[in-house]
Structures are given as structure tokens and as C-alpha cells.
N, CA, C and O atoms as CSV, one atom per row, in Angstrom:
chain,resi,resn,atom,element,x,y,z
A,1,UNK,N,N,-65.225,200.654,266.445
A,1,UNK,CA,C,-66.308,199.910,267.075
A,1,UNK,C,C,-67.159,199.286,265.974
A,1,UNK,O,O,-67.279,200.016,264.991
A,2,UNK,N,N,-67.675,198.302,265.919
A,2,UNK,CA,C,-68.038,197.370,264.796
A,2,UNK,C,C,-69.746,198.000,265.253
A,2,UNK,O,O,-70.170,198.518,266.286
A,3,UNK,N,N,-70.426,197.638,263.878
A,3,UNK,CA,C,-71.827,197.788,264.458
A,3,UNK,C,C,-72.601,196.697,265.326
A,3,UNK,O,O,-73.522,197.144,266.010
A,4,UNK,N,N,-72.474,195.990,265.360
A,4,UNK,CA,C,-73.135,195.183,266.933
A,4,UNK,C,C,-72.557,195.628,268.343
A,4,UNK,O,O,-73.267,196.018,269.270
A,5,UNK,N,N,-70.992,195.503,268.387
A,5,UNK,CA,C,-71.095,196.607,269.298
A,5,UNK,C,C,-71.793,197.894,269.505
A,5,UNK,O,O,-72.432,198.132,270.530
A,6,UNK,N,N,-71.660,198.759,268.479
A,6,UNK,CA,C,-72.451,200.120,268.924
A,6,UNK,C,C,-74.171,199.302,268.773
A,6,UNK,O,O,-74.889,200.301,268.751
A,7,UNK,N,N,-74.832,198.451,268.699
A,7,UNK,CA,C,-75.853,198.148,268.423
A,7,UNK,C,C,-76.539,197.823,270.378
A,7,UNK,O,O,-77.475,198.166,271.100
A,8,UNK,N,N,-75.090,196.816,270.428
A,8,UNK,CA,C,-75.134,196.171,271.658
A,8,UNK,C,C,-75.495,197.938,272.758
A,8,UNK,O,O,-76.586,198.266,273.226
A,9,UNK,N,N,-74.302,198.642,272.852
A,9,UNK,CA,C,-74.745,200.146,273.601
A,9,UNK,C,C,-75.666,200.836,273.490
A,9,UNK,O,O,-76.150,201.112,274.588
A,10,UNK,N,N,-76.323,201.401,272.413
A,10,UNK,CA,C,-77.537,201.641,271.977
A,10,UNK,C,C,-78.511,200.713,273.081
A,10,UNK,O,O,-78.911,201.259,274.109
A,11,UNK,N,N,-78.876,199.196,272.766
A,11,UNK,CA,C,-79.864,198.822,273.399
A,11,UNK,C,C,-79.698,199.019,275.004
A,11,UNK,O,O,-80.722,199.213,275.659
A,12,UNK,N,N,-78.055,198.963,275.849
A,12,UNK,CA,C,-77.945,199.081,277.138
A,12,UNK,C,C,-78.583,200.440,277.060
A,12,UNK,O,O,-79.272,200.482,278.079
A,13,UNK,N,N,-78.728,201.525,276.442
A,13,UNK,CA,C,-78.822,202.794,277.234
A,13,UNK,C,C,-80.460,203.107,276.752
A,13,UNK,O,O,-80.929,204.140,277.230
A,14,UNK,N,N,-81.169,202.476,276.044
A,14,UNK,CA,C,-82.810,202.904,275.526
A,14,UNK,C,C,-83.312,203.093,277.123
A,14,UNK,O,O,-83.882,204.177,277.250
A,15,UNK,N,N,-83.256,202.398,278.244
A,15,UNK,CA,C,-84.104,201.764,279.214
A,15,UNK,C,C,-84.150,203.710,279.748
A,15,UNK,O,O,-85.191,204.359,279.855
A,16,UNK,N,N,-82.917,204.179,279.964
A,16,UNK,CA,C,-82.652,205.565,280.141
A,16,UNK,C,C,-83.345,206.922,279.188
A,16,UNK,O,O,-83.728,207.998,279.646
A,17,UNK,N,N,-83.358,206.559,278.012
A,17,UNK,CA,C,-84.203,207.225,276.746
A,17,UNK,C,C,-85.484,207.227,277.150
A,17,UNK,O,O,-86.034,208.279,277.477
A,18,UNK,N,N,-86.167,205.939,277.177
A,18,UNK,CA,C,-87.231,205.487,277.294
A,18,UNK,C,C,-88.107,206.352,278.702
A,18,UNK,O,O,-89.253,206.799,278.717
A,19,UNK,N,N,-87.334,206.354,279.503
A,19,UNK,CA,C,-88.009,206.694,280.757
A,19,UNK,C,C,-87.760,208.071,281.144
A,19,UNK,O,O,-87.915,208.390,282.322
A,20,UNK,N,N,-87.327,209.066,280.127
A,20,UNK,CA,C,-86.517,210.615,280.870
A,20,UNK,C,C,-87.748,211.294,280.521
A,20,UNK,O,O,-87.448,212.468,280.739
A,21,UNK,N,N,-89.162,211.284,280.042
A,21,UNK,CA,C,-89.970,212.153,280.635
A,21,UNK,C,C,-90.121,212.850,279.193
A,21,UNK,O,O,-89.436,212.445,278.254
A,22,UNK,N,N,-91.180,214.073,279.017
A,22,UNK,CA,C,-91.208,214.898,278.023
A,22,UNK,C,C,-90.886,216.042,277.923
A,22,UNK,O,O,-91.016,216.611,276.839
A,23,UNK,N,N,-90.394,216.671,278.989
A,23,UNK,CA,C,-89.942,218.108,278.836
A,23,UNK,C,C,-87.763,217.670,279.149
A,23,UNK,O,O,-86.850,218.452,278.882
A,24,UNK,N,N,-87.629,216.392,279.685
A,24,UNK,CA,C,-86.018,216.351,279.578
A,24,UNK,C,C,-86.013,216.120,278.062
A,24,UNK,O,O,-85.030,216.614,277.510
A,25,UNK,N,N,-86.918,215.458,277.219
A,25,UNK,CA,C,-86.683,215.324,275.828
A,25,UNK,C,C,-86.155,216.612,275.151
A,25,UNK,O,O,-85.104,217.004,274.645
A,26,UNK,N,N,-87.252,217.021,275.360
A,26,UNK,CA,C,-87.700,218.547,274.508
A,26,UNK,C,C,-86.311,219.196,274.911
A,26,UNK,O,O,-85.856,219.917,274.023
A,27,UNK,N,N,-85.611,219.106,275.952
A,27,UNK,CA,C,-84.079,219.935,276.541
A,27,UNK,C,C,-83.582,219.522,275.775
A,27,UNK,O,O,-83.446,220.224,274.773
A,28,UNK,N,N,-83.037,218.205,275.777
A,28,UNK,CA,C,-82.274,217.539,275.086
A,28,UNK,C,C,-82.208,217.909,273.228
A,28,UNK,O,O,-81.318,218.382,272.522
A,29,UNK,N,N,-83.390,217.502,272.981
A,29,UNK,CA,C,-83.821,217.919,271.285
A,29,UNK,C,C,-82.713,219.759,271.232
A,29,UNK,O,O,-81.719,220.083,270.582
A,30,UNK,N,N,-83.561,220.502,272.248
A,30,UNK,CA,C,-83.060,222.241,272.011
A,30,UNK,C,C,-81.498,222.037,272.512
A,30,UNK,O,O,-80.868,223.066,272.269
A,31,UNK,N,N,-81.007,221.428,272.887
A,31,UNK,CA,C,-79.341,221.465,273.120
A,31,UNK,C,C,-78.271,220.583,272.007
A,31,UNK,O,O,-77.041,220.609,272.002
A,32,UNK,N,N,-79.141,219.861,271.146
A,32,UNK,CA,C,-78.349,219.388,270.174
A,32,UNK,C,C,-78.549,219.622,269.008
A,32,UNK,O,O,-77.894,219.191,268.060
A,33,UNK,N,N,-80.006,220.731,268.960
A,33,UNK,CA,C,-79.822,222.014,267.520
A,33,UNK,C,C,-78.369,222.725,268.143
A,33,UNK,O,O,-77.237,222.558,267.690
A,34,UNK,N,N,-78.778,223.587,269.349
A,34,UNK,CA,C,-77.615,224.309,269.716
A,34,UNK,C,C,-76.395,223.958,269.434
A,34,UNK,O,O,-75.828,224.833,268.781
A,35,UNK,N,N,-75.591,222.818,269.706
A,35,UNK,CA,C,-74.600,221.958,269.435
A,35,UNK,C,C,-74.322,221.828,268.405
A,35,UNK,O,O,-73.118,221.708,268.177
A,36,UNK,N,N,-75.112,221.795,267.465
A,36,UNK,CA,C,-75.139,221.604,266.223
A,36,UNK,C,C,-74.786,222.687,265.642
A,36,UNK,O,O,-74.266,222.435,264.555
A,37,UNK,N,N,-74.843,223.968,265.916
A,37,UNK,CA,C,-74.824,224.690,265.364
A,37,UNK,C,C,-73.746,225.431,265.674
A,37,UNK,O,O,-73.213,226.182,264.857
A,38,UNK,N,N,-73.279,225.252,267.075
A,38,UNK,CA,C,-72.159,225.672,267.662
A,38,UNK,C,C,-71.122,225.303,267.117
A,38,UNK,O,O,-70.112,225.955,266.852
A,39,UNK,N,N,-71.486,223.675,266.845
A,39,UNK,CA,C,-70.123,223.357,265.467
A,39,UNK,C,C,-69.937,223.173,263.900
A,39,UNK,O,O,-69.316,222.325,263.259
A,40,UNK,N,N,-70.805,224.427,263.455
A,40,UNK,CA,C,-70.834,224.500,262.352
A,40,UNK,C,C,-69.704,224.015,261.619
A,40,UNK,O,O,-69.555,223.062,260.855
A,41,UNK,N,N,-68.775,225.117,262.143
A,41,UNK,CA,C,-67.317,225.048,261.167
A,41,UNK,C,C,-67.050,223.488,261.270
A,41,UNK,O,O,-67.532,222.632,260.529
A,42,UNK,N,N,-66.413,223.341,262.057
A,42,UNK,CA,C,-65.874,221.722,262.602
A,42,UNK,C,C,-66.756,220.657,261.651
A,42,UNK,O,O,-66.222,219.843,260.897
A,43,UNK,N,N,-68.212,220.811,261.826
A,43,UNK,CA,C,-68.720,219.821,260.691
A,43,UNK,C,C,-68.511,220.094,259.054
A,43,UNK,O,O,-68.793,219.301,258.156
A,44,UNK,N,N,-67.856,221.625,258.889
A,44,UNK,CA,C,-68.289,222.070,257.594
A,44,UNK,C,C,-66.596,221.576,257.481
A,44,UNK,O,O,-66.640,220.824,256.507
A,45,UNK,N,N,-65.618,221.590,257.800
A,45,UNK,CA,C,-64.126,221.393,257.662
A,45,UNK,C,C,-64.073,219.463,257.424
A,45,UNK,O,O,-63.306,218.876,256.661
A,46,UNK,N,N,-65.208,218.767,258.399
A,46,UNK,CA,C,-65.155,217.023,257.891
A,46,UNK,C,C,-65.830,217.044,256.556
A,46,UNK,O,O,-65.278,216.735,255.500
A,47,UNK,N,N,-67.361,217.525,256.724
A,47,UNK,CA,C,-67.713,217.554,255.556
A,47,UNK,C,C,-66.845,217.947,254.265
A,47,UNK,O,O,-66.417,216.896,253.788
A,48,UNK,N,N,-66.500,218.841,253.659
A,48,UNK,CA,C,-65.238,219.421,253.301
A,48,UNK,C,C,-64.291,217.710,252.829
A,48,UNK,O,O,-64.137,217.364,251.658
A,49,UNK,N,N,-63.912,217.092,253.741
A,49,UNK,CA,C,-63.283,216.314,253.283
A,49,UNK,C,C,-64.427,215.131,252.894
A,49,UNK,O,O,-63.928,214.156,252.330
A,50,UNK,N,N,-65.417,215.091,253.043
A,50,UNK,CA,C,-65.980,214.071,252.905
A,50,UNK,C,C,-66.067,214.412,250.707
A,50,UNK,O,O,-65.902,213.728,249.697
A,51,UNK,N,N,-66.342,215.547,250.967
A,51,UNK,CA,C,-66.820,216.070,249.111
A,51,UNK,C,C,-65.934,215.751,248.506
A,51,UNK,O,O,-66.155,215.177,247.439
A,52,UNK,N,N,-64.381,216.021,248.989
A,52,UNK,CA,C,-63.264,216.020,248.342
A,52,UNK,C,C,-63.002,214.110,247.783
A,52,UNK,O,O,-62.366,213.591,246.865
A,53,UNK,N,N,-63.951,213.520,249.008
A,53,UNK,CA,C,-63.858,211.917,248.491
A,53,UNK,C,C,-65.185,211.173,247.447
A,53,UNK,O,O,-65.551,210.063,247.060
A,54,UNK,N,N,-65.478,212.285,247.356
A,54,UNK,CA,C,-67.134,211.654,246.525
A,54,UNK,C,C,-67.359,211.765,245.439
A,54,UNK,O,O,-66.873,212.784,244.949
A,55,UNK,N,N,-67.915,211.143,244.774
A,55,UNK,CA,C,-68.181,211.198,242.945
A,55,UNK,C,C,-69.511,211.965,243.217
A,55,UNK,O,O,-70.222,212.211,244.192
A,56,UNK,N,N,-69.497,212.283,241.565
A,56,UNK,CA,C,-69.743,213.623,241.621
A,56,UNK,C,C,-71.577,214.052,241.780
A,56,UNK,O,O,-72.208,215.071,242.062
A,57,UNK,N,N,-71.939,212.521,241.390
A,57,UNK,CA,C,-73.414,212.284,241.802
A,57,UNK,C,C,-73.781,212.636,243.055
A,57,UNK,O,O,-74.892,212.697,243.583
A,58,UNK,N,N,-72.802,212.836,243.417
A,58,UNK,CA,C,-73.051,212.175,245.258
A,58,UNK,C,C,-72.994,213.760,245.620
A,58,UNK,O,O,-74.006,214.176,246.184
A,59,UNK,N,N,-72.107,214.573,245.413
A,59,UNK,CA,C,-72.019,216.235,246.026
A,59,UNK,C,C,-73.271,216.932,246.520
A,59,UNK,O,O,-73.184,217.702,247.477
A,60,UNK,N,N,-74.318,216.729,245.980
A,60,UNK,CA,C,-75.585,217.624,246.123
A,60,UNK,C,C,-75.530,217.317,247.730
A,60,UNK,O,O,-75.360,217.957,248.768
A,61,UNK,N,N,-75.794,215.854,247.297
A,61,UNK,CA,C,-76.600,214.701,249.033
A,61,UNK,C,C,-75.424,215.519,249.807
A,61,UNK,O,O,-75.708,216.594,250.337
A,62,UNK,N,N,-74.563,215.181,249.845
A,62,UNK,CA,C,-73.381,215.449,250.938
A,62,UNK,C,C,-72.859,216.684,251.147
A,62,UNK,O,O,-72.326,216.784,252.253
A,63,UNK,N,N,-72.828,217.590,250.521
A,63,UNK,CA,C,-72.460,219.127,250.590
A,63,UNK,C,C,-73.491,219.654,251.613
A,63,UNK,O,O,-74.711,219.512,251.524
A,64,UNK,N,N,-72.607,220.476,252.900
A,64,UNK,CA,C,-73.190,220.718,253.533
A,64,UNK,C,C,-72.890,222.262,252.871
A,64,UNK,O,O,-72.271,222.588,251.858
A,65,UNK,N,N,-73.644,223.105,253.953
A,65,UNK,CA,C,-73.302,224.799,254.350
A,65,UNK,C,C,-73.599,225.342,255.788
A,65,UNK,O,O,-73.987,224.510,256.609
A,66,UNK,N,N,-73.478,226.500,256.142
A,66,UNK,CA,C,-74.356,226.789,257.326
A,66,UNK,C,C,-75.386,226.910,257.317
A,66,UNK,O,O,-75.960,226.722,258.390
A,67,UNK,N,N,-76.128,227.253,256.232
A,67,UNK,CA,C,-77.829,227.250,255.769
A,67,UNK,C,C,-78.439,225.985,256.140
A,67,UNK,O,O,-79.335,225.919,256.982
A,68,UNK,N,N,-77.879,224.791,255.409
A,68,UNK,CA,C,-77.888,223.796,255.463
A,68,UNK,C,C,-77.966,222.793,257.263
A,68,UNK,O,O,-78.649,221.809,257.547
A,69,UNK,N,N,-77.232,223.372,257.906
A,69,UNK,CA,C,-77.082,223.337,259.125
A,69,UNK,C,C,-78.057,223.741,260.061
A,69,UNK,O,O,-78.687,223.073,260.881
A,70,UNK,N,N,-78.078,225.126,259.763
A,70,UNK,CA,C,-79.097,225.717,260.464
A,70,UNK,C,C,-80.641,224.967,260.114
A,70,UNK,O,O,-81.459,224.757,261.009
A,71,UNK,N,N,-80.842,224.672,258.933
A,71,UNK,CA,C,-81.680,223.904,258.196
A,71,UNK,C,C,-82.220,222.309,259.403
A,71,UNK,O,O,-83.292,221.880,259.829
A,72,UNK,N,N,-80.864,221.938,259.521
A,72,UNK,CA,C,-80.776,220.835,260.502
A,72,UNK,C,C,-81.406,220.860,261.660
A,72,UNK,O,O,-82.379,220.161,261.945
A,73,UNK,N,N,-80.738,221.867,262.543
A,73,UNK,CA,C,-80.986,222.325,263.843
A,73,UNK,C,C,-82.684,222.616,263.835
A,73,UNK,O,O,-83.478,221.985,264.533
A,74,UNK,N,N,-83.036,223.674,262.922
A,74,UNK,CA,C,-84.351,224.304,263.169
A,74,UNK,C,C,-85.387,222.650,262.970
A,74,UNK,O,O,-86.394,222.407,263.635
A,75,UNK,N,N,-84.779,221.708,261.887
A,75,UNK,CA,C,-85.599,220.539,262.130
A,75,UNK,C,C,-85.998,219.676,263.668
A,75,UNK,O,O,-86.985,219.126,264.157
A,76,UNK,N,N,-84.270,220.012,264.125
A,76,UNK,CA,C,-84.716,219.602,265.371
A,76,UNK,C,C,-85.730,220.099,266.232
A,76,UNK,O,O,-86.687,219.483,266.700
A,77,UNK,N,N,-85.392,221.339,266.393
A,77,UNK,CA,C,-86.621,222.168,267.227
A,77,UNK,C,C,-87.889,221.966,266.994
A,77,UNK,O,O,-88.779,221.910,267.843
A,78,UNK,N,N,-88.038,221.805,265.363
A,78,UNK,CA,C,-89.690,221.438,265.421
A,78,UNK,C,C,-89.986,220.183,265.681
A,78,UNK,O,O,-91.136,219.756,265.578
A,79,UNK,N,N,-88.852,219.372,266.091
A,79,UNK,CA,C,-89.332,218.234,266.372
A,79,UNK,C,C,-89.506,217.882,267.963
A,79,UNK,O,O,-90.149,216.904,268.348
A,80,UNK,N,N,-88.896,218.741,268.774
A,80,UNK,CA,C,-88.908,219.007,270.299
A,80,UNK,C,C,-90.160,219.437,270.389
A,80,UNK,O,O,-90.714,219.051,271.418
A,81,UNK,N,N,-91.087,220.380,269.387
A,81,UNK,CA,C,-92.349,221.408,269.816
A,81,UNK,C,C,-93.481,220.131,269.520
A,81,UNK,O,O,-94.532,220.333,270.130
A,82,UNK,N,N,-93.476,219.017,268.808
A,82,UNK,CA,C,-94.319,218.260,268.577
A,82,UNK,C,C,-94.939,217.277,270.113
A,82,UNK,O,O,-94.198,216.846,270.996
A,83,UNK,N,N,-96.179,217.150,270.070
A,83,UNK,CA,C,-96.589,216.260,271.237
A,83,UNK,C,C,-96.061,215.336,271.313
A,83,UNK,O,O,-95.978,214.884,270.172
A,84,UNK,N,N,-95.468,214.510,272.203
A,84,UNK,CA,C,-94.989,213.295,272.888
A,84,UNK,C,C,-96.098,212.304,273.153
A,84,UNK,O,O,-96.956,212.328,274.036
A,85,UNK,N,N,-95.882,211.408,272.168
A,85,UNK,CA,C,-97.254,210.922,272.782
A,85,UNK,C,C,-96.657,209.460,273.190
A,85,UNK,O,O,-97.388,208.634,272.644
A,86,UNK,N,N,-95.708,208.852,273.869
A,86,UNK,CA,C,-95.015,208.183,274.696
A,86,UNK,C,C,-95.903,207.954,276.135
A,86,UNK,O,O,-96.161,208.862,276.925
A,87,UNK,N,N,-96.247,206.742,276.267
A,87,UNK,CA,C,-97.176,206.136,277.567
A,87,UNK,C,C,-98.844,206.838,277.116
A,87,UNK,O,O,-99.772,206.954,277.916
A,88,UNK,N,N,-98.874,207.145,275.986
A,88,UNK,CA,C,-100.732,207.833,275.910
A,88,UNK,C,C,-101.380,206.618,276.145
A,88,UNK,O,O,-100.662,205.648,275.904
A,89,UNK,N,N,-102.194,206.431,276.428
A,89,UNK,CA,C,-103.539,205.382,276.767
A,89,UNK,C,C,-104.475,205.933,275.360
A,89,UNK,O,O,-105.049,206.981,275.064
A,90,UNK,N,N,-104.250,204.509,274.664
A,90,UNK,CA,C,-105.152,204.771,272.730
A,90,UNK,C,C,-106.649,203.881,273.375
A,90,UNK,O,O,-107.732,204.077,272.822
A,91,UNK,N,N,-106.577,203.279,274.127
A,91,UNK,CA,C,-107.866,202.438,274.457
A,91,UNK,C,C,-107.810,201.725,275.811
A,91,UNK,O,O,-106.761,201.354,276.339
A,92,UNK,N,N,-109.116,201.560,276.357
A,92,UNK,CA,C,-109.368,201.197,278.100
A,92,UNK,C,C,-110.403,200.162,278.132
A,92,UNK,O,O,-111.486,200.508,277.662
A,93,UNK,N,N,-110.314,199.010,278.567
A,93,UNK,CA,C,-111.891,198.446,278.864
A,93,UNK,C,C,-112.050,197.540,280.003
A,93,UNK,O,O,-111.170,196.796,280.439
A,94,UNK,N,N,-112.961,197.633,280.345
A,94,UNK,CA,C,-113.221,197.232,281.578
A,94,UNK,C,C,-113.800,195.746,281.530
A,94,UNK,O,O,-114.972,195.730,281.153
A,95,UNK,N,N,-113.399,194.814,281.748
A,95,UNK,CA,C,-114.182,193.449,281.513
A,95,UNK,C,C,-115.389,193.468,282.541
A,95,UNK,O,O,-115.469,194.373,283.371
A,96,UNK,N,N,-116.415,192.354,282.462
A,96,UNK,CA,C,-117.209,191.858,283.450
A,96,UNK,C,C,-116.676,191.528,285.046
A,96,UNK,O,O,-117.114,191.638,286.191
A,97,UNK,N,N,-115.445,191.053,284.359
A,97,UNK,CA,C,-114.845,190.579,285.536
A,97,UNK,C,C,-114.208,191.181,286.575
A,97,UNK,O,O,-113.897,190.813,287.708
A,98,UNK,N,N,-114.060,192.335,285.858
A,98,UNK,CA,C,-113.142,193.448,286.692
A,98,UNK,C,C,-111.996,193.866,286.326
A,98,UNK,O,O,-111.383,194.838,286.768
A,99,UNK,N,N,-111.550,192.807,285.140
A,99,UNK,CA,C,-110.387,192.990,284.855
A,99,UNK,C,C,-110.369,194.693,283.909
A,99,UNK,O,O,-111.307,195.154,283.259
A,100,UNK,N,N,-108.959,195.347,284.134
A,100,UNK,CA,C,-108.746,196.424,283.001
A,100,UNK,C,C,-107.849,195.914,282.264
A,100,UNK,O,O,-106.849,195.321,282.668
A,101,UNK,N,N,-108.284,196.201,280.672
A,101,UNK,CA,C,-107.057,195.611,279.478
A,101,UNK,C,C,-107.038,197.399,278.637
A,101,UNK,O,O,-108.007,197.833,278.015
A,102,UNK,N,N,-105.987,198.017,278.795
A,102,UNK,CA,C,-105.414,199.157,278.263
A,102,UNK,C,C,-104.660,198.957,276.983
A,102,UNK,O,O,-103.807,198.070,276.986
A,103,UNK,N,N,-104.796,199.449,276.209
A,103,UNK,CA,C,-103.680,199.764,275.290
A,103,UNK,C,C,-102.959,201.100,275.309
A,103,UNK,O,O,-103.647,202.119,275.248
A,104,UNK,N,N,-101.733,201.185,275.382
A,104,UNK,CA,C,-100.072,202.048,275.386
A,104,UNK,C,C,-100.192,202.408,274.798
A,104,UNK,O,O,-101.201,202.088,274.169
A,105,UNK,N,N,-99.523,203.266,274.382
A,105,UNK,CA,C,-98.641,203.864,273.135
A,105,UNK,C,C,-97.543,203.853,273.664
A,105,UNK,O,O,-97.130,204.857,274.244
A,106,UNK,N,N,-96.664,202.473,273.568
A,106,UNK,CA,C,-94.829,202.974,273.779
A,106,UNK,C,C,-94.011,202.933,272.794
A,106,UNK,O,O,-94.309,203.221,271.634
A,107,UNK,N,N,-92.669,202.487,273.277
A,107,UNK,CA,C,-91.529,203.069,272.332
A,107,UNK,C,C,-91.419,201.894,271.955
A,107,UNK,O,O,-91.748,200.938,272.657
A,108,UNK,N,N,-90.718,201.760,270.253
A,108,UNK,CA,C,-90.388,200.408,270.063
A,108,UNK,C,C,-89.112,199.996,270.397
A,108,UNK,O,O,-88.846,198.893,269.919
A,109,UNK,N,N,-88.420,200.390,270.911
A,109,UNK,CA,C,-87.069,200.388,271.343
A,109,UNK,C,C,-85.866,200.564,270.280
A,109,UNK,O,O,-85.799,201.438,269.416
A,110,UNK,N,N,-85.281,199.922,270.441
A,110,UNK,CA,C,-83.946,200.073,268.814
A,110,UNK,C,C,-84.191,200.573,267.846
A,110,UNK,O,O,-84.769,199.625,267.315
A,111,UNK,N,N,-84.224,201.342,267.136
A,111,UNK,CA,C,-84.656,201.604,265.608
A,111,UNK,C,C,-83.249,201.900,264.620
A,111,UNK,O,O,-82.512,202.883,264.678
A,112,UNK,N,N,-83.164,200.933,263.876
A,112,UNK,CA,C,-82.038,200.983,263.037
A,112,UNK,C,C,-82.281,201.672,261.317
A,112,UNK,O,O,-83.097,201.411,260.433
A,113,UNK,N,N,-81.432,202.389,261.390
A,113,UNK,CA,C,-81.848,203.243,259.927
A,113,UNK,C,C,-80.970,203.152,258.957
A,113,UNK,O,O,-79.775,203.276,259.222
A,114,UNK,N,N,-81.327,202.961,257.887
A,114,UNK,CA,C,-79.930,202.675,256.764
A,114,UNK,C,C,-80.244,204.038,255.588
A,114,UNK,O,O,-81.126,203.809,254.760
A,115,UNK,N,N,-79.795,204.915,255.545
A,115,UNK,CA,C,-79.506,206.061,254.193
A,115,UNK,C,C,-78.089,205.864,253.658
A,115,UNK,O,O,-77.118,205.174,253.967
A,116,UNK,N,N,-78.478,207.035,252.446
A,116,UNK,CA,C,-76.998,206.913,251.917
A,116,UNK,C,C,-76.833,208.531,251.544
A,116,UNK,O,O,-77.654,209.155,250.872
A,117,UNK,N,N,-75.562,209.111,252.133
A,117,UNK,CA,C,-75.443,210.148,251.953
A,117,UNK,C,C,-76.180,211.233,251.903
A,117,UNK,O,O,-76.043,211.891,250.872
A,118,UNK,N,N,-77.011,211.681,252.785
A,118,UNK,CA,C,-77.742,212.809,253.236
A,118,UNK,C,C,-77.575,213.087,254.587
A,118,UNK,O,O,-78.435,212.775,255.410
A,119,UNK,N,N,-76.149,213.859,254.999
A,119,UNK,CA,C,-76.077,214.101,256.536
A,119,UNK,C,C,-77.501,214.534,256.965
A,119,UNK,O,O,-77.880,213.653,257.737
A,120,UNK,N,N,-78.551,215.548,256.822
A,120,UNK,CA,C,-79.634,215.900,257.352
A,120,UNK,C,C,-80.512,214.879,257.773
A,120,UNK,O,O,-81.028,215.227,258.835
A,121,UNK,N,N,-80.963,213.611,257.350
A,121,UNK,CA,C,-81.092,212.602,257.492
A,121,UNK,C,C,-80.425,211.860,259.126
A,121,UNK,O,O,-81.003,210.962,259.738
A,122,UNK,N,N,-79.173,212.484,259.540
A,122,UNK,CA,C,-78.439,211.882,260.679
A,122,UNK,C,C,-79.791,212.617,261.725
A,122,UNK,O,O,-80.816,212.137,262.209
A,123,UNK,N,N,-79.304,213.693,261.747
A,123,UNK,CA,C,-80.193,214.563,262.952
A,123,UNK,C,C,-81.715,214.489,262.665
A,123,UNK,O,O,-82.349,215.104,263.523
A,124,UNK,N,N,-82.406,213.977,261.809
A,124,UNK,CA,C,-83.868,213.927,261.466
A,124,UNK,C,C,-84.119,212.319,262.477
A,124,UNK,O,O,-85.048,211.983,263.212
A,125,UNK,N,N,-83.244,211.836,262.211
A,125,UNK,CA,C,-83.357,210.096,262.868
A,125,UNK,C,C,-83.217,210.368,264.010
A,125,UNK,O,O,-84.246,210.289,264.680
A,126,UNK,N,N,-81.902,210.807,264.754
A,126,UNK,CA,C,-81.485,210.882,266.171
A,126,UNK,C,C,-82.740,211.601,266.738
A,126,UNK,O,O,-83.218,211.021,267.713
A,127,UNK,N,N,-83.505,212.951,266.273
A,127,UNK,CA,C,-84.436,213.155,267.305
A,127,UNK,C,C,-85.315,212.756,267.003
A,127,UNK,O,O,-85.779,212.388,268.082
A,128,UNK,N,N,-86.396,212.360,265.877
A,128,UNK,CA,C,-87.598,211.460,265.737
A,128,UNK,C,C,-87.298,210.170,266.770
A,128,UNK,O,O,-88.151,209.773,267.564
A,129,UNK,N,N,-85.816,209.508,266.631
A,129,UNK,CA,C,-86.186,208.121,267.778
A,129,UNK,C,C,-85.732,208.741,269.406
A,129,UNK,O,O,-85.958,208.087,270.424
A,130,UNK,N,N,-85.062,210.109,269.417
A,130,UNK,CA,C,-85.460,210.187,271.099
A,130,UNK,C,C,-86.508,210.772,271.452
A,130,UNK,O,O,-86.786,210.597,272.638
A,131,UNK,N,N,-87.326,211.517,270.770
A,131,UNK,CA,C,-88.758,212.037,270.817
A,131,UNK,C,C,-89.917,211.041,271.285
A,131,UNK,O,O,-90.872,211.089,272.059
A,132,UNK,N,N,-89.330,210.095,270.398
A,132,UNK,CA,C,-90.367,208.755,270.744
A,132,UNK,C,C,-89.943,207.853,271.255
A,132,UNK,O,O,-90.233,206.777,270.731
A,133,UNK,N,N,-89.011,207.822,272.582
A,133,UNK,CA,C,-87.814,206.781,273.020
A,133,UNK,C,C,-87.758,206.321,272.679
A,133,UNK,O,O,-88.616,205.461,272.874
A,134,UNK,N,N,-86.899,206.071,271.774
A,134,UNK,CA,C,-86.364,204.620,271.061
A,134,UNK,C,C,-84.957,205.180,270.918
A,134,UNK,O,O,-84.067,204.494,270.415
């Protein structure tokens, strides 16, 4: 899948992100530490081949472990326990006229991230932008 395609899917499915609420987040966030962790091995056996392809600068960034993992996961969780502050009202005013002009706090939608070799970095992105739908 080329990246505009996966770019193109990403934006079909935000509208769904965007609108699932703060405690389906917070599920979501605690089921893909779990997941994560459930497939330790399986990530530690790709990883594994990923080292076997990397110069030698590069091993620290990319060497995983289960520490390392678990490391991951527990990031997630603290990122599920943080306030949601998705639809907050930052300011309200009332004109003469009657009119109300509010300011949001929403999601910016898409957020595209570019690193280089720090798997922990994958799962720090994925739940910081569903935390804050995007």
C-alpha cells in the first residue's frame, strides 16, 4: 500500500476516532498496551530481523527487549490516564446581539509523523493522536 493510500484510509476513518467519546479512548489506549504486550515475542522475533539489517549506529534506536516493551505499553497507559480535553470550551462570549462565539478545543485531524528508527516512538504517536482524535 503506497503512502497516500494508507494516508487516503487514515483520513476516511478520523470522522470515527474523532467522535468515540473519552472513556472508549481510554479502552482502546488499555487494550493496545495489552496487545502489545501479548506480542512481545512476535515483535521481538521481527525486530530481531530488523537488527540483523542495520548498521551499527542504528542498534541502540532499534533493539528492542521485553523491558523495552513493557516500557512501551506502560507509556500507553499513562497516556489513557491523562485528561481528554477533546470538545473543552477554552472561551464563551456573548455579543450585544445575542449572538454566542465559543472557542473548541478539537482535533486537528491527520497528523503525519516522520522518525527514524525508534520503534517506541510508533506507540507514543498512535496513542497521543487517538487520545486527541486525530
Amino acid at each position: 500500500m503506497s503512502t497516500f493510500e494508507m494516508i487516503k484510509k487514515t483520513k476516511a476513518a478520523w470522522p470515527h476516532v474523532r467522535d468515540i467519546g473519552e472513556a472508549k479512548k481510554n479502552k482502546l489506549l488499555r487494550a493496545m498496551a495489552e496487545e502489545l504486550e501479548a506480542e512481545t515475542e512476535t515483535i521481538l522475533s521481527c525486530n530481531r530481523e530488523d537488527i540483523a539489517d542495520a548498521k551499527p549506529k542504528m542498534l541502540d534506536r532499534l533493539m528492542l527487549n521485553a523491558e523495552r516493551i513493557h516500557q512501551m505499553a506502560e507509556g500507553i497507559r499513562a497516556i489513557a490516564e491523562l485528561e481528554d480535553h477533546t470538545g473543552r470550551i477554552l472561551d464563551r462570549t456573548e455579543r450585544p446581539n445575542g449572538m454566542i462565539i465559543t472557542k473548541k478545543q478539537v482535533p486537528l485531524g491527520l497528523v503525519a509523523i516522520i522518525y527514524e528508527s525508534r520503534p517506541n516512538v510508533t506507540s507514543d504517536a498512535a496513542a497521543l493522536t487517538l487520545k486527541s482524535g486525530n
